[in-house]
C-alpha positions in Angstrom: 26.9 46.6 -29.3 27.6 48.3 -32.5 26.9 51.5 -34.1 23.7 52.3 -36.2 22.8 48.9 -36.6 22.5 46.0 -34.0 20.9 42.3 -33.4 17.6 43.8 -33.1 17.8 46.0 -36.3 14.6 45.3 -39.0 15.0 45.7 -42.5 13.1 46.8 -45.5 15.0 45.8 -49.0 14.4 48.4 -52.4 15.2 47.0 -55.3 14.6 43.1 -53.9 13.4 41.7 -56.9 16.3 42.9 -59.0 19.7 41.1 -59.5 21.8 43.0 -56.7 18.9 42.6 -54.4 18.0 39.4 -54.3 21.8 38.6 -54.3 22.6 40.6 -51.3 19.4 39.8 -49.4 20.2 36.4 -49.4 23.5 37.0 -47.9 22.2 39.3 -45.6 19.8 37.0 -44.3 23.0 34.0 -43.7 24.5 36.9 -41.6 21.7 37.2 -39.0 20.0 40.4 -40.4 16.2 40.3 -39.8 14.5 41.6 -43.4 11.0 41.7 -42.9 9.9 43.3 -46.0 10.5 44.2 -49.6 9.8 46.4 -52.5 9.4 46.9 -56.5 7.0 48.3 -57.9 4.8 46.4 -59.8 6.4 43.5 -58.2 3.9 43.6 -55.3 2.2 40.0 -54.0 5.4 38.3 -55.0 7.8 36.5 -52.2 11.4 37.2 -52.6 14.3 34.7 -50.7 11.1 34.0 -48.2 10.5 38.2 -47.8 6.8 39.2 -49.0 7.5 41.9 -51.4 5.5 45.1 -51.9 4.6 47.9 -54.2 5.4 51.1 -51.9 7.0 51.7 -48.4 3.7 53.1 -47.0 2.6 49.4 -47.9 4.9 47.5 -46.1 5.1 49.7 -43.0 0.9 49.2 -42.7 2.2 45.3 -42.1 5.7 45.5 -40.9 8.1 47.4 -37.9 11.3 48.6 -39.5 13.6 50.7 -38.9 16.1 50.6 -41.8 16.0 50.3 -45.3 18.7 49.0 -47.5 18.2 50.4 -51.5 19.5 48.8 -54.5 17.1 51.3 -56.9 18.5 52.3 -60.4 20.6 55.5 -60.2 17.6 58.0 -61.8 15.1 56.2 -59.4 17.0 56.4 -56.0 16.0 60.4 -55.0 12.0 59.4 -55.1 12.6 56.0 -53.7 15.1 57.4 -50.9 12.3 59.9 -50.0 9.6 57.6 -50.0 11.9 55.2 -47.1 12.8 58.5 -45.4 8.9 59.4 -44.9 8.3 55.9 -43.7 10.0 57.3 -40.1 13.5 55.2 -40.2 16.2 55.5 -38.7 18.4 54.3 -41.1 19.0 54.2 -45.3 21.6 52.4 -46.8 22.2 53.7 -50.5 24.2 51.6 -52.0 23.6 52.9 -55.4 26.5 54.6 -57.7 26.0 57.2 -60.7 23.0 59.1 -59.0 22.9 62.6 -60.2 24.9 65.2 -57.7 22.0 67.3 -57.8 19.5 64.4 -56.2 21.8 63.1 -53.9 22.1 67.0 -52.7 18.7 66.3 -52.0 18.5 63.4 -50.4 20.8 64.0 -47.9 19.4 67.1 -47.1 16.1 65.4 -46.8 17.9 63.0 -44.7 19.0 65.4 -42.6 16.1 66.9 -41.6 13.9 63.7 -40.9 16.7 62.6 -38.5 17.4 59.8 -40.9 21.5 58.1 -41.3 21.9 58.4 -44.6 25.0 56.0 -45.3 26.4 56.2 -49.2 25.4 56.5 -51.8 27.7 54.3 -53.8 28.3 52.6 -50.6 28.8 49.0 -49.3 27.4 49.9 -45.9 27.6 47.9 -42.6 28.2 44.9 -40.7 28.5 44.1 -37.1 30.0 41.1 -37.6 28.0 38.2 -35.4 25.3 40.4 -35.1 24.0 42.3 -38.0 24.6 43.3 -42.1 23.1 46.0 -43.7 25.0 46.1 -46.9 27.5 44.1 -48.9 30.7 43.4 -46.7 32.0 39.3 -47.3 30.9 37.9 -44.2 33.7 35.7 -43.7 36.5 38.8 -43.9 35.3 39.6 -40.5 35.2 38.5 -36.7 33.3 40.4 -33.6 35.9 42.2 -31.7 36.1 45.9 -30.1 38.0 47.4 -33.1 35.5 50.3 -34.9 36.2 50.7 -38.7 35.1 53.6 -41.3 36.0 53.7 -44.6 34.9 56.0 -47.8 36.2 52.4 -49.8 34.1 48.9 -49.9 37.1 47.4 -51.1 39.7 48.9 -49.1 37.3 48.1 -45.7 36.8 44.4 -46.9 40.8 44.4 -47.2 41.5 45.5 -43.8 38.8 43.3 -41.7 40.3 40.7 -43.6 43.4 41.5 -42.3 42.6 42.5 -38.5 40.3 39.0 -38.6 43.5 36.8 -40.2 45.5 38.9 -36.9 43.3 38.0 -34.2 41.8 41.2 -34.0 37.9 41.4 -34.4 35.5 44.4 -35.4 32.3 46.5 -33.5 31.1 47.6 -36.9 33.0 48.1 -40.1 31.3 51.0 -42.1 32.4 51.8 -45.7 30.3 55.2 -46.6 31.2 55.5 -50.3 33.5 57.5 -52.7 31.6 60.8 -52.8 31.7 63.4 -54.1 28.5 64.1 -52.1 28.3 61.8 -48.7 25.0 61.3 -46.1 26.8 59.3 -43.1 30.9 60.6 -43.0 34.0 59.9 -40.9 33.2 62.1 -38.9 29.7 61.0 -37.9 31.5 57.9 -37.4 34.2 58.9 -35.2 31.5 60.8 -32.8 29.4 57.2 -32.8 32.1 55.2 -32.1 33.6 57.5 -28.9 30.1 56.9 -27.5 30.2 53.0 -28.0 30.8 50.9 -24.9 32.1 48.0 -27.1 34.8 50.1 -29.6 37.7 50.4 -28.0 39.7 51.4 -30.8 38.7 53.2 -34.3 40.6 52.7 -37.2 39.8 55.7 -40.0 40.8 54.4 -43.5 40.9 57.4 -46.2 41.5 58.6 -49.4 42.6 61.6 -51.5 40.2 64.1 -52.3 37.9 65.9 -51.1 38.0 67.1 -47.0 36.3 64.6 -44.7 40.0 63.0 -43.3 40.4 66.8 -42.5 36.9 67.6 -40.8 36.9 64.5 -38.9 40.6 65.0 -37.6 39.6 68.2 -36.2 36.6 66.2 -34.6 39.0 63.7 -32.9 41.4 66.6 -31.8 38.2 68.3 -29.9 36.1 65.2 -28.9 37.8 61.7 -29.8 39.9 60.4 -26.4 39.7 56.5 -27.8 43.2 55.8 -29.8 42.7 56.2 -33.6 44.5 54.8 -36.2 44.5 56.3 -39.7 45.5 55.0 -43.0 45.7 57.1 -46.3 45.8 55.7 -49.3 46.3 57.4 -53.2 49.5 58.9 -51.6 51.0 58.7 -55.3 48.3 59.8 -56.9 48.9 62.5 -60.2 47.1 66.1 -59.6 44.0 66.5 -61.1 43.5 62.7 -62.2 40.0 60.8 -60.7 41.2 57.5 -59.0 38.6 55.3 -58.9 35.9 57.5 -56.5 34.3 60.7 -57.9 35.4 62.6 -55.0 39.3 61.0 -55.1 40.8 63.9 -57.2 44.0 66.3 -56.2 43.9 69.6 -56.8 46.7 72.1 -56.2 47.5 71.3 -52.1 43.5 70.7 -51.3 42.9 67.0 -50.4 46.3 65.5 -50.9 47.3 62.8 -48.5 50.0 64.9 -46.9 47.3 67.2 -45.7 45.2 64.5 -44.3 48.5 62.9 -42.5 49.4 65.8 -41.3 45.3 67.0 -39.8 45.3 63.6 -38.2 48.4 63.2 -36.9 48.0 66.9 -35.5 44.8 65.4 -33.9 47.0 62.8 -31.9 45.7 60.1 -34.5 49.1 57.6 -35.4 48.9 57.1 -39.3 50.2 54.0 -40.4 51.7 53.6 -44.2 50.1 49.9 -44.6 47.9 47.3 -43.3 50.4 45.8 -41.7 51.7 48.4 -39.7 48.0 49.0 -39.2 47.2 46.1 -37.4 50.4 46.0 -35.1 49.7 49.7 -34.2 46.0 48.7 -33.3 47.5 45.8 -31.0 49.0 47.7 -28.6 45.8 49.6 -27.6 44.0 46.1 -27.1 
């Protein structure tokens, strides 16, 4: 089992025709993910990678069951596009688009929200169950199924540490990497609530940032709800005050969202926060 997505999981693709998409639908497809459909407008009667492509959503759902989408839509195209996938009943969007105005992706997620859509991103790499099911742009071969349950706002940073827990023996549930922010759909906390209820995560690792106060909301989460062990690591602990590290939401100001406030939220919540991926993987051992 895994969480959000899982081997019976159908796909619709956004952007298939472009260079991301077809890229990441073809790898997608080696990793056991079932896309059914596609669609670009204007691109509509076209077959992409073996998927029939269509113009609109609406189109594709009169033909197809699906229950997620995955979008690689230009940034000033996502908010109408993520709208028109949200009214097409899923349970599921993967944005992995970066640079979208605040303002839209305000909107999205609040449309999200009240369609009972998981909104994961934007600027995200999304998910994989590894064996089972991708929904986003993880290397396959970084990961191995296991009963270890990884979130990360970092792509990189959660390719990194499969990598690492795979090259130890230790395999995954799902790894989910939810984007830099500022503005998030899916969060760690969401994350840490799935992953208590999963039968196969027996451990969840929660790999943060500087910036911003998700590491904060979801340690108070885990001190309330979480009994599964959880193992936290922080990175950016260096970082200068007021200086943008990479993600829009990975800035320090004053004592908000420094990584000594997020080490000490976690490890108040009964979370053990490691300094690397080593000690990451020896502390996840010894709950396995």
């Amino acid at each position: 089992m895994a969480i959000l997505i899982n081997k019976d999981t159908r796909v619709l693709v956004q952007g298939i025709t472009g260079k991301s998409g077809l890229l990441q639908t073809t790898v997608m497809q080696e990793a056991g993910t079932r896309i059914v459909a596609g669609v670009t407008p204007g691109k509509g009667g076209q077959v992409a990678v073996g998927v029939p492509v269509y113009n609109f959503v609406a189109e594709a759902r009169a033909e197809h069951d699906f229950d997620a989408v995955i979008s690689f839509v230009p940034p000033l195209g996502a908010r109408d596009s993520s709208i028109e996938a949200i009214d097409a009943g899923i349970s599921l969007l993967v944005l992995t688009t970066e640079g979208i105005p605040r303002r839209h992706v305000a909107e999205i997620v609040a449309y999200a929200k009240s369609r009972g859509t998981h909104l994961v991103g934007p600027g995200c790499a999304g998910l994989i169950a590894p064996g089972i099911c991708k929904v986003g742009s993880h290397p396959t071969r970084f990961f191995m199924p296991g009963r270890v349950g990884v979130v990360s706002k970092s792509g990189a940073l959660s390719y990194e540490i499969g990598k690492t827990l795979s090259d130890a023996g230790i395999g995954q549930s799902t790894v989910a990497a939810i984007g830099g922010g500022p503005v998030w759909g899916f969060t760690q906390r969401d994350a840490a609530a799935l992953f208590q209820e999963d039968p196969d995560t027996d451990v969840i690792v929660l790999l943060g940032e500087i910036g911003g106060n998700l590491e904060e909301t979801a340690a108070a989460y885990i001190k309330a709800r979480v009994t599964k062990p959880v193992v936290a690591l922080i990175v950016g602990r260096n970082a200068p005050e007021g200086k943008s590290l990479g993600h829009a939401g990975a800035i320090v100001n004053g004592d908000a969202g420094t990584a000594e406030t997020k080490i000490k939220a976690l490890t108040d919540a009964g979370a053990t926060v490691v300094a690397n991926p080593a000690q990451l993987c020896a502390e996840v051992k010894k709950h396995l």
